[in-house]
C-alpha positions in Angstrom: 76.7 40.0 -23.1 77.5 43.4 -21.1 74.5 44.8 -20.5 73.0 48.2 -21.2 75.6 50.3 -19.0 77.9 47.9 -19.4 78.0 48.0 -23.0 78.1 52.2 -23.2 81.1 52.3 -20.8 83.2 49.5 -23.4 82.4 51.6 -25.9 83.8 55.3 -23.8 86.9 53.5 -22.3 88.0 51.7 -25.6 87.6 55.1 -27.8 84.8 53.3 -29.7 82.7 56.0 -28.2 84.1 59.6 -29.0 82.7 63.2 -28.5 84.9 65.5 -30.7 84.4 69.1 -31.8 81.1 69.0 -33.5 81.4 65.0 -34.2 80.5 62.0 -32.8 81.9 58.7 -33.5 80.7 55.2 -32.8 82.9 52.9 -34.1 84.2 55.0 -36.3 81.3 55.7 -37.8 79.8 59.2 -37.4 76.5 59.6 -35.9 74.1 62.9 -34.5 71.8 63.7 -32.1 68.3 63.6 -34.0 65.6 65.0 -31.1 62.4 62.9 -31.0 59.6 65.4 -31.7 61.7 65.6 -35.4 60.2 61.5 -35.8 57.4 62.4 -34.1 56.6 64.7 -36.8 58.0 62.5 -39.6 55.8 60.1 -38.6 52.8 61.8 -38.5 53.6 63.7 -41.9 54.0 60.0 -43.2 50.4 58.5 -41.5 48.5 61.7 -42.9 49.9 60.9 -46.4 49.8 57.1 -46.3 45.9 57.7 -48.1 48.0 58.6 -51.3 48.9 54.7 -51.6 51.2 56.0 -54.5 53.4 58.0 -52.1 54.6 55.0 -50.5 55.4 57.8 -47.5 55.3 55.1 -44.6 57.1 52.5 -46.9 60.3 54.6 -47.5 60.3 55.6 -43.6 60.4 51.9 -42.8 63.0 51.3 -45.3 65.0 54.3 -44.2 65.1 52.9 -40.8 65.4 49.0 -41.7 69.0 50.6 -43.7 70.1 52.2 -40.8 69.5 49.0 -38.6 71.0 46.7 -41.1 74.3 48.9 -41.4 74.8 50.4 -37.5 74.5 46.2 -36.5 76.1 45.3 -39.2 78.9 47.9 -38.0 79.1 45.9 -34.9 79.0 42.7 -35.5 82.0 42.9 -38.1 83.8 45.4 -35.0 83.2 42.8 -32.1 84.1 39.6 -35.0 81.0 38.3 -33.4 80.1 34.6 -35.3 77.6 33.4 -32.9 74.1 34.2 -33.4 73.5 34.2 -29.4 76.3 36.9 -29.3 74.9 38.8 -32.2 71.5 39.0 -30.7 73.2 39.9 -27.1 75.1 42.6 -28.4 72.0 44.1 -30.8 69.6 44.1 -27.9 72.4 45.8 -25.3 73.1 48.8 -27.9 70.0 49.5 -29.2 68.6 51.0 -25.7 71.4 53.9 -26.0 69.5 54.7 -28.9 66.7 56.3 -26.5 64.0 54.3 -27.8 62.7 53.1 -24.8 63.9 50.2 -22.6 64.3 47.1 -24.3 63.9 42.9 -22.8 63.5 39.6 -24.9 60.5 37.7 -24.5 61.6 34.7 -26.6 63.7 33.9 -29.8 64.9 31.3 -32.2 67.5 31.7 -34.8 66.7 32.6 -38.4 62.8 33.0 -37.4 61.5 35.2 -34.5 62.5 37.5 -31.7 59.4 38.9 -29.3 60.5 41.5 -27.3 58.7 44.3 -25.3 60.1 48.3 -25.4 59.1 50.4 -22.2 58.6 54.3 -22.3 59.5 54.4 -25.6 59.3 57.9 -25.9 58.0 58.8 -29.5 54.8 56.1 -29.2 54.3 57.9 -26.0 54.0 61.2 -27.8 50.8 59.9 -29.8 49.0 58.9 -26.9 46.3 58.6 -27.1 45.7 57.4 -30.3 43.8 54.6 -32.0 46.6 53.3 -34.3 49.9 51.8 -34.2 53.1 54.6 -34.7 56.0 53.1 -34.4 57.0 52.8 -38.4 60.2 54.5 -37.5 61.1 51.8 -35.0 60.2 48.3 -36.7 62.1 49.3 -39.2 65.2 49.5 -37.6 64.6 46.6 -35.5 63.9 44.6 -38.2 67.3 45.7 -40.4 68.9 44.8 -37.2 67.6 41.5 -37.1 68.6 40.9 -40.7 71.8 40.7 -39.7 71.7 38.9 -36.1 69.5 36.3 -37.8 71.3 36.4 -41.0 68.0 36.6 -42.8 65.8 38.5 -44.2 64.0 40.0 -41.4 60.9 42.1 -41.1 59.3 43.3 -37.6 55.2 43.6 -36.9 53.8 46.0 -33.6 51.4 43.7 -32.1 51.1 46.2 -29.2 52.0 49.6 -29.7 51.7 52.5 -26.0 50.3 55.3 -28.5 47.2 53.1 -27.9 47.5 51.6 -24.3 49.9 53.9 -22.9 52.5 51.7 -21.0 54.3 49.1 -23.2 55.2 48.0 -27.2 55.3 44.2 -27.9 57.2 43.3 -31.2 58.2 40.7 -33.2 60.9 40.0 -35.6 59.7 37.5 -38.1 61.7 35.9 -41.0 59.2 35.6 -44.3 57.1 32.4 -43.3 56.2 34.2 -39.7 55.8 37.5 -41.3 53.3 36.2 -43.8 50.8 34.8 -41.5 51.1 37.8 -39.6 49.8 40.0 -43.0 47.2 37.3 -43.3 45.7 38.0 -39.6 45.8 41.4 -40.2 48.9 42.4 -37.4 51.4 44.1 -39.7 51.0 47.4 -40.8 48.8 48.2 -43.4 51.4 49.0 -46.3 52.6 47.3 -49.8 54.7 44.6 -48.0 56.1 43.1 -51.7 57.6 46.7 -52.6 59.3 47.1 -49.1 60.5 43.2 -49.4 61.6 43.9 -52.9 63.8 46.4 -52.0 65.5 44.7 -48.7 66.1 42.0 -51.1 67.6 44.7 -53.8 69.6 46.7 -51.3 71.2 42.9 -49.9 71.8 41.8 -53.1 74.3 44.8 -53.3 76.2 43.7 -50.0 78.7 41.4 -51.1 79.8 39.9 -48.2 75.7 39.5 -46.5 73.9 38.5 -50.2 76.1 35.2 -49.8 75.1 34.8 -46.5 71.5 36.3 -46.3 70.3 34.9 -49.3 
């Protein structure tokens, strides 16, 4: 819908955008400045502790993240009024590359069931290279709460190519729960308990009164 620059300069010129005296509002909303090596260290505290299966380390970092996406898009959507999935998913996709995550372009999507899309020089995969696993916990998450919202269902997000291993690219997917499933059965999602991190989406919706009507 605006684009990547476009989108950032709306946001400055309207006062959607502000940089006060230590605060920063978007949309109201306030936000900080969290450096990467912070979630590069996160991340690899979670992945050394993921062996404790009780810990549920990497499942709460994903949540964490799939909140975040949920409300920041969420945020926006209700902001811009925007009713039509094509302008939900335009608007998602332009804003999410000021998040410094790396450089974000759709490979295909259909409403209420997938989304591929490929990230370049996303910065905190690039910090593990070169490593033999996927990383980017942190990130699905947040796409995938995003997606929630755009799709207005539940959405979760698998890494089926992740640049801590090859060094140039990520390919995603957003996938509601028939897509997602046959992506646990082939073995592309991330090793973790995918019933307790579904079970809580589904809890933390079910709390929303406006998106539980809608969502579910």
């Amino acid at each position: 819908m605006f684009g990547f620059k476009g989108f950032a300069l709306k946001l400055l010129i309207s006062g959607n955008l502000k940089f006060e005296n230590g605060r920063i509002l978007a949309l109201g909303e306030p936000v900080c400045m969290v450096p990467i090596k912070y979630l590069y260290y996160s991340t690899k505290y979670a992945m050394e502790h993921h062996k404790n299966r009780n810990e549920r380390v990497l499942e709460e970092m994903y949540l964490e993240s799939w909140i975040a996406g949920y409300e920041i898009t969420k945020k926006m959507v209700e902001f811009y009024k925007l009713k039509k999935f094509e302008e939900r998913y335009s608007v998602a996709m332009d804003s999410i590359s000021m998040f410094g995550f790396g450089d974000y372009k759709t490979l295909d999507f259909k409403r209420a069931k997938y989304a591929y899309f490929r990230v370049m020089k996303n910065p905190l995969a690039l910090l593990f290279y070169p490593s033999k696993e996927k990383v980017d916990f942190f990130l699905a998450g947040a796409n995938a709460g995003g997606g929630t919202i755009v799709h207005e269902t539940i959405i979760n997000c698998v890494e089926l190519e992740c640049a801590a291993v090859n060094g140039k690219v990520c390919h995603f997917v957003n996938a509601n729960d028939e897509i997602f499933d046959k992506h646990i059965e082939e073995g592309k999602a991330y090793d973790m308990d995918w019933d307790y991190i579904r079970k809580k989406e589904r809890e933390y919706i079910n709390k929303d009164k406006k998106y539980s009507k809608i969502i579910n």
